[in-house]
C-alpha positions as CSV (number, residue, x, y, z in Angstrom):
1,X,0.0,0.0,0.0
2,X,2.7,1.8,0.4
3,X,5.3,1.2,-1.4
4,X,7.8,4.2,-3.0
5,X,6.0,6.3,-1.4
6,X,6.9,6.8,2.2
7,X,9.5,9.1,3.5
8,X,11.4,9.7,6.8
9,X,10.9,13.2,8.8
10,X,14.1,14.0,10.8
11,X,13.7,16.3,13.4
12,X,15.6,18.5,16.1
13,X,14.7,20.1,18.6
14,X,15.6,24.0,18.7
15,X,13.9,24.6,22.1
16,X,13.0,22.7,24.8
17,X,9.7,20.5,23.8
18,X,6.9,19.6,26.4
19,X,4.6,17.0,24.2
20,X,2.3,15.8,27.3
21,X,1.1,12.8,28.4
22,X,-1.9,14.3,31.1
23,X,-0.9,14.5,35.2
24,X,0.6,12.3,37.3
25,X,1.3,11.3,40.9
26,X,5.3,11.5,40.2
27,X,7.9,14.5,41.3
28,X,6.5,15.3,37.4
29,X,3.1,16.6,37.6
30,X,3.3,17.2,34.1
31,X,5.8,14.6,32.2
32,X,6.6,13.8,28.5
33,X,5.0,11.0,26.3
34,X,7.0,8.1,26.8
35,X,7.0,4.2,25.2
36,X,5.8,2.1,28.0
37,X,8.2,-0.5,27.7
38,X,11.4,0.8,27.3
39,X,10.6,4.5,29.1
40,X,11.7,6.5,25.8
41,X,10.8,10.1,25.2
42,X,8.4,9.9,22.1
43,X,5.9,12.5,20.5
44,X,2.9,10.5,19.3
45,X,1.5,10.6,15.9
46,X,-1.5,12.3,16.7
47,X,0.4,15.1,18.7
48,X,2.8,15.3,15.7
49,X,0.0,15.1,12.8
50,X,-1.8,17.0,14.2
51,X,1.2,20.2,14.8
52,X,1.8,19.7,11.1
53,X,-1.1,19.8,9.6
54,X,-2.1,23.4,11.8
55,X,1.9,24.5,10.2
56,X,0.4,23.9,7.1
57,X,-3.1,25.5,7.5
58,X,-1.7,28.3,9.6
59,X,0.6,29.2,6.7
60,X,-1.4,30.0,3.8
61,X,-5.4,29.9,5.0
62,X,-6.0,29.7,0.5
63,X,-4.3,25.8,0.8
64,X,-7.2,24.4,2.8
65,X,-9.2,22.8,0.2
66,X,-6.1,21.0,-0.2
67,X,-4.5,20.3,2.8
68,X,-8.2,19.0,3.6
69,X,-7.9,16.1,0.6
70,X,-5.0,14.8,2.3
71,X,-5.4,15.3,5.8
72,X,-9.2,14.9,5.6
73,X,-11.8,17.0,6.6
74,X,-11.4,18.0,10.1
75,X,-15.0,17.3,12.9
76,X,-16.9,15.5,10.1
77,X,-15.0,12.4,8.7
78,X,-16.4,11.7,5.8
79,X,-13.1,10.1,4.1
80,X,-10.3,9.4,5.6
81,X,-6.3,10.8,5.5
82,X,-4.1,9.9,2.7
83,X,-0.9,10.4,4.9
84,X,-0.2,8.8,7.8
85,X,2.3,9.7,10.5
86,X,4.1,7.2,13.0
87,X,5.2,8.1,16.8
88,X,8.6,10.3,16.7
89,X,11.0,8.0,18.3
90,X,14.1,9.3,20.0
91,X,17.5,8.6,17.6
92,X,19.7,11.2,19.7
93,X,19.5,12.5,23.4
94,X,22.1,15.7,24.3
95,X,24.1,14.3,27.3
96,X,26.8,17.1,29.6
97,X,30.3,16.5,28.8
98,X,33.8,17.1,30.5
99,X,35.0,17.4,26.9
100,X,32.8,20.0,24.0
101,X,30.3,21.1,26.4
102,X,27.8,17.8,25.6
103,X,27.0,14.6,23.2
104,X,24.6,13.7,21.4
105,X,24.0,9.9,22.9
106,X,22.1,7.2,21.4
107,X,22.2,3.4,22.1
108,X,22.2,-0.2,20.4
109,X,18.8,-0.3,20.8
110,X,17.5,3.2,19.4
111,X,20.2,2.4,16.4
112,X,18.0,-1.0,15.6
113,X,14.8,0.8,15.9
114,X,15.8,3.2,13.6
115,X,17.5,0.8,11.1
116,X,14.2,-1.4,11.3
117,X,11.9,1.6,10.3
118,X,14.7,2.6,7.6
119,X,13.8,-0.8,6.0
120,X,10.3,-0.5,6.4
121,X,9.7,2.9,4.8
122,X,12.1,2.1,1.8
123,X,12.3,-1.7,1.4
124,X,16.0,-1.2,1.7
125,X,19.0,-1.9,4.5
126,X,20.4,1.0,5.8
127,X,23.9,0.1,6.6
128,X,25.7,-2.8,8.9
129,X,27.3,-1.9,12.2
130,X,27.9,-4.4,15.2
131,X,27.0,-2.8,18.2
132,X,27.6,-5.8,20.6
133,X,30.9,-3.4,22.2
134,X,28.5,-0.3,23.5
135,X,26.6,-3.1,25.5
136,X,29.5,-4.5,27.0
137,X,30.3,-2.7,30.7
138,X,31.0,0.4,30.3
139,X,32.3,0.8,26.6
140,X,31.3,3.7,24.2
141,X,31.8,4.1,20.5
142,X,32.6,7.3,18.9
143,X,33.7,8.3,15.7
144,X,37.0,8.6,14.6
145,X,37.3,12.6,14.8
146,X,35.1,12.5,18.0
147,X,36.3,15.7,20.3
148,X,35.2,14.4,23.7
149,X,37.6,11.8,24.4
150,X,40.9,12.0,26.4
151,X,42.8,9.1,27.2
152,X,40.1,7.0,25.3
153,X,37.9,8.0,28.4
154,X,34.4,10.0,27.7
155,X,32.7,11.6,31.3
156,X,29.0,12.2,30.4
157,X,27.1,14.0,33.4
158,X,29.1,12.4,36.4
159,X,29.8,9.0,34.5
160,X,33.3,7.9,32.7
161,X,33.2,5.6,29.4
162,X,36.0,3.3,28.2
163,X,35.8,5.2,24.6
164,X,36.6,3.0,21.0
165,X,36.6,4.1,17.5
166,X,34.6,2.0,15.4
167,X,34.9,2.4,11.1
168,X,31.4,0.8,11.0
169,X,30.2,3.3,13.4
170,X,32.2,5.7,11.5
171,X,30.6,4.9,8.6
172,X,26.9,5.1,10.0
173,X,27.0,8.6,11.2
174,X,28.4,10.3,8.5
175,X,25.7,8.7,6.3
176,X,23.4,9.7,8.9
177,X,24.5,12.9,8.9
178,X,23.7,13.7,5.4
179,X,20.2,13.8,6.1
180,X,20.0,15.9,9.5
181,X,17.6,19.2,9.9
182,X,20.5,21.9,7.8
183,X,21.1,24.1,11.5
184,X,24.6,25.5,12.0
185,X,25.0,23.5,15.1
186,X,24.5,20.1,13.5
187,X,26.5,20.7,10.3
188,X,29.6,22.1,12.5
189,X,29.1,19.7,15.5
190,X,26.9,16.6,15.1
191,X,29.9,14.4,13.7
192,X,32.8,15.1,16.4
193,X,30.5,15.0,19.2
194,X,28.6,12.0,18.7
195,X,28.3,8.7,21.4
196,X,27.1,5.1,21.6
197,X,26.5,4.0,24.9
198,X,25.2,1.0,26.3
199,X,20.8,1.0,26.5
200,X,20.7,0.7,30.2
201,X,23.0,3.9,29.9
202,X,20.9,5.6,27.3
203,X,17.6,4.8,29.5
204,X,19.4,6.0,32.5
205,X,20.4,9.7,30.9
206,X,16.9,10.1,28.8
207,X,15.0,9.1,32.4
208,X,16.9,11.4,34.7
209,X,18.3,14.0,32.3
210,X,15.7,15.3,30.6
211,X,14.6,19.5,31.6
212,X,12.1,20.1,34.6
213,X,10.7,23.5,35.0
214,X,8.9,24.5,37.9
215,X,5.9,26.6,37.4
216,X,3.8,29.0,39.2
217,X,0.6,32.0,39.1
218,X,1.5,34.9,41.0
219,X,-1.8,36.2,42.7
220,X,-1.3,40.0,41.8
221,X,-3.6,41.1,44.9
222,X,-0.8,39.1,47.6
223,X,1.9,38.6,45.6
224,X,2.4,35.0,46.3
225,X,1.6,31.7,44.4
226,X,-2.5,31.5,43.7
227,X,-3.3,28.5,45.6
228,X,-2.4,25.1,44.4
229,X,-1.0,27.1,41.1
230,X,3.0,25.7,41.5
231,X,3.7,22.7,39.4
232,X,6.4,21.1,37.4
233,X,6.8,20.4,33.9
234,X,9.5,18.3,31.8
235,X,10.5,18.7,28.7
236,X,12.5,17.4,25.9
237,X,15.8,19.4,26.0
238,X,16.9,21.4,22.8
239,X,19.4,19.4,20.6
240,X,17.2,16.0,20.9
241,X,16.8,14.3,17.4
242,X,13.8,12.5,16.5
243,X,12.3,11.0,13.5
244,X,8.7,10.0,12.4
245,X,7.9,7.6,9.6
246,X,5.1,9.3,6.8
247,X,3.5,7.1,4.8
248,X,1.0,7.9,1.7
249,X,-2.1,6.6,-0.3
250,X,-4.5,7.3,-2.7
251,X,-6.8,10.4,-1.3
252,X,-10.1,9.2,-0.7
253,X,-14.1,10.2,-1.9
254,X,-16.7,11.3,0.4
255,X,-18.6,8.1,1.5
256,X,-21.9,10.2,1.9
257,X,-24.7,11.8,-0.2
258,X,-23.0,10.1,-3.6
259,X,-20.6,13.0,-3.6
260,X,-17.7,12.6,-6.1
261,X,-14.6,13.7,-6.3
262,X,-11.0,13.5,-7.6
263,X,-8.8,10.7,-6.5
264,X,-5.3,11.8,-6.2
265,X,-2.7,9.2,-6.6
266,X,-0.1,8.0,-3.8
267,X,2.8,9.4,-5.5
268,X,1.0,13.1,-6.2
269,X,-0.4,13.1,-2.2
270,X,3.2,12.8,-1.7
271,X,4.4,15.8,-4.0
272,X,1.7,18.0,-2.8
273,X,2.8,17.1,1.1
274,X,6.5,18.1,0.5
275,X,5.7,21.6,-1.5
276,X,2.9,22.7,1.5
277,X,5.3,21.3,4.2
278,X,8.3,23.4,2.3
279,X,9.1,25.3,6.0
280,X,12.1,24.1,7.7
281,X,10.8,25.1,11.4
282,X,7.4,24.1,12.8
283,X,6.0,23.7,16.5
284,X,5.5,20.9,18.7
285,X,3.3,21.1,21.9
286,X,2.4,22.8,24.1
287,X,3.9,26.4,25.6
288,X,4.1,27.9,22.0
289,X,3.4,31.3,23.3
290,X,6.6,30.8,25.5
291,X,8.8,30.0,22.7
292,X,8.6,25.9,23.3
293,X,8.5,23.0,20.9
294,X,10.1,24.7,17.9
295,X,11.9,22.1,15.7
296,X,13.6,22.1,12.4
297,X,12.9,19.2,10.3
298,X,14.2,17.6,7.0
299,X,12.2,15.1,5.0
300,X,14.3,12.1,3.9
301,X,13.1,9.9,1.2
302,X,15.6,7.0,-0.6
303,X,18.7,7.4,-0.1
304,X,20.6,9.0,-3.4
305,X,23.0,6.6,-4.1
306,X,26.2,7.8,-2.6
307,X,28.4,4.8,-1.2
308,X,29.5,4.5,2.3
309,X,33.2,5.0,1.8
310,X,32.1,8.1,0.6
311,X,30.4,9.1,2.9
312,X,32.8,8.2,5.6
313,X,35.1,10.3,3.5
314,X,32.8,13.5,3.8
315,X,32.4,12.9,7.5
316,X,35.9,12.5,8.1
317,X,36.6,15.7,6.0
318,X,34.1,17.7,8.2
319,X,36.1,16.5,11.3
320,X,39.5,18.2,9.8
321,X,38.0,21.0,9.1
322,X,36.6,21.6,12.1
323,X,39.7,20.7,13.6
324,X,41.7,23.4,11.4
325,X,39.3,26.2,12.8
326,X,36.6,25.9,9.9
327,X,34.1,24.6,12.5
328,X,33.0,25.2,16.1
329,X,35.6,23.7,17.8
């Protein structure tokens, strides 16, 4: 149903990000989405369809007709969506470091995710990396011009990694990298600051190192906090990187009255998305009036051909320059 059609949205976040998941009895009243099972910071595909598809109508009110054909019609259902959004899994989590001020971690586990949905929205294998080391103890893989290793140690927040520099690893993030939101930080950062760590690791960091806020109404008569009004929120820090999966049909006819329409094919639906959705920056839950939830985002569809080795070469070339002064050291 889908075939050559879907895409890949990579996303990250520019400000901090509060996509909720309701109250709870926690030192969080208001936490993040999360997966159940592994405890994962997520934004769900309603939240994110749902922030899109008001980018898009907020943009240019004349597009509704259309954004309406692929979306469908909003309170009356009639037919439904041609494009359909998967939860925004966490690739990436920003970590404190001794060494260039932080890291962007990930783990075995969020690597396999990742790959799996790769092959799912193209048909295709991304790349091959063994990532049995990261798992081992206390082991981390970085890349080879990584700049946040000393004595092949890495100290993220108060912990110290054995750190290895791994080709296939190497190899991975500087195809990665090709297809990252187009910010300043990530072009002249992402590939020298980059860490595998074990999952329990990863788990541990994105559980206890995400950004808590406390909040508060100020009664202006007293002065103090209006009764029960302190709370605390979390939210997913700036630098995260996400990606959601977008897949596309056929639009749909109205199933009432005997109404007609145009079908739009798979293929065009998919055209149309990318020219409406042509913004680089877009909002994400809640506290927009704060200056919350703004990400940048790139759309991703199959890859172009370009060979790993290649790749690695472009990566490794970004590294040197950084290293010569070109870059953010």
């Amino acid at each position: 149903m889908y075939d050559n059609t879907a895409m890949i949205m990579m996303m990250s976040t520019l400000t901090p990000t509060h996509a909720g998941s309701g109250t709870q009895l926690s030192y969080v009243d208001l936490p993040i989405q999360r997966e159940p099972h592994t405890g994962f910071p997520k934004i769900e595909a309603s939240t994110l369809k749902g922030c899109v598809r008001h980018a898009l109508t907020s943009k240019d009110k004349s597009k509704s007709e259309e954004i309406n054909q692929i979306f469908g019609e909003p309170d009356k259902g009639d037919f439904a969506s041609a494009v359909a959004f998967s939860d925004a899994r966490l690739l990436f989590f920003p970590v404190k470091s001794v060494l260039g001020v932080f890291a962007w971690v990930t783990c075995p586990l969020a690597i396999q995710k990742f790959m799996d949905d790769y092959e799912l929205a193209t048909g295709e294998a991304f790349t091959d990396l063994n990532m049995n080391s990261a798992n081992s103890g206390s082991g981390a893989l970085i890349t080879e011009s990584c700049r946040l290793a000393a004595d092949n140690k890495i100290m993220l927040e108060d912990y110290v990694f054995e750190a290895s520099k791994d080709e296939k690893f190497n190899d991975f993030i500087a195809s990665l990298g090709e297809h990252l939101p187009n910010n300043t930080m990530m072009k002249s950062r992402f590939f020298d600051h980059v860490v595998m760590v074990s999952d329990d690791d990863f788990a541990g960091f994105v559980k206890f190192s995400t950004e808590v806020n406390s909040r508060i109404k100020i009664n202006p008569a007293t002065g103090t906090v209006d009764g029960a009004a302190l709370f605390t929120e979390e939210f997913l820090p700036a630098e995260c990187i996400l990606y959601s999966l977008i897949f596309f049909t056929n639009t749909h006819l109205p199933q009432k009255n005997g109404e007609q329409g145009t079908i739009k094919e798979k293929e065009h639906v998919r055209e149309s998305f990318t020219k409406l959705f042509a913004e680089d920056v877009f909002q994400v839950g809640a506290d927009s009036s704060l200056g919350k939830g703004m990400i940048m985002k790139r759309l991703w569809e199959k890859e172009s051909g370009a060979d790993n080795s290649q790749k690695r070469e472009n990566g490794n070339k970004r590294g040197n320059e950084n290293e010569n002064g070109d870059g953010n050291a």
